[in-house]
N, C-alpha and C positions, 0 to 999 in steps of 0.2 A: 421518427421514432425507432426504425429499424439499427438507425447509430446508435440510438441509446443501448438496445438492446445489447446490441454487438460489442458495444465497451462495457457494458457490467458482466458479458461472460467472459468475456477476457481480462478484465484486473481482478473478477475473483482468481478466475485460473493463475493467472501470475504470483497474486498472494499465497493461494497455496506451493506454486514452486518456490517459492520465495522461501517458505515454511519449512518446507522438507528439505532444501539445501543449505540450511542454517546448522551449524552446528552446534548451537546454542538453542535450539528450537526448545528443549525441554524448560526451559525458563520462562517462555511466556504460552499464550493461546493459540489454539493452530487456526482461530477465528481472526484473532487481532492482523497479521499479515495484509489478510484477505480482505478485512473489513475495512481499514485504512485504504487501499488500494480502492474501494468501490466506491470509497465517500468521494478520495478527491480526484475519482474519473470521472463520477457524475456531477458532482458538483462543476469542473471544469465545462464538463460537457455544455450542461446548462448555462456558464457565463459565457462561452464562446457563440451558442447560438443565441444567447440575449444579445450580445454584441454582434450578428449578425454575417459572424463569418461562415455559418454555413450555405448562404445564399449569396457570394458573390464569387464569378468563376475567376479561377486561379486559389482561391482558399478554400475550397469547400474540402482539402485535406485536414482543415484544422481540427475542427470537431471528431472526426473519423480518427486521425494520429493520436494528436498529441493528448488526450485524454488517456488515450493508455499507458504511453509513456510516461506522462504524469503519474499518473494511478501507479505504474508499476515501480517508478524511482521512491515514491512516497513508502511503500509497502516496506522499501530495502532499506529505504534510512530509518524508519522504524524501527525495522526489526536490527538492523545492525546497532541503531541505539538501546532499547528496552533488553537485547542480549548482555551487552557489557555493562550496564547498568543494574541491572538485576543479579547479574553473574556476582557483581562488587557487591552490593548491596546483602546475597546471600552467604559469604564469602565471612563476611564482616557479621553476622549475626551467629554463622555456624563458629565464628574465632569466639567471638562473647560469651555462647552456650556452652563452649569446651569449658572456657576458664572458671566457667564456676565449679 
């Protein structure tokens, strides 16, 4: 449990740097980053110890790693998607409102 612990403080933390180094950040939630990040460290967490690799030696990195990793690439392509996406999205609403 104490991995579990250890990966939800760290992919919230990463979502938030994630957030603050966005410079699109003002486009979506400074929760969304962070919250993406904690679903799928934990989640990952969880299938990898259901799969058993935290109890055989030589893998017992997985659970500990690649959860955060995980957690923290998910956070970036989030936010690097829902920025440009939004950006366009408001871009094209604020063209609309003018023309009228």
């Amino acid at each position: 449990m104490l991995s579990l612990v250890i990966v939800s403080f760290v992919t919230v933390a990463a979502g938030f740097i994630i957030w603050a180094n966005d410079r699109r950040h003002a486009k979506y939630g400074i929760l969304m980053p962070a919250g993406v990040a904690t679903a799928v460290g934990l989640l990952s967490w969880i299938l990898f110890i259901t799969a058993g690799f935290g109890f055989q030696p030589g893998l017992t990195w997985i659970p500990w790693i690649l959860p955060m990793v995980l957690g923290t690439a998910a956070a970036l392509a989030a936010a690097i998607y829902l920025g440009k996406t939004r950006a366009r999205h408001d871009t094209a609403r604020l063209t609309a409102a003018l023309r009228l």
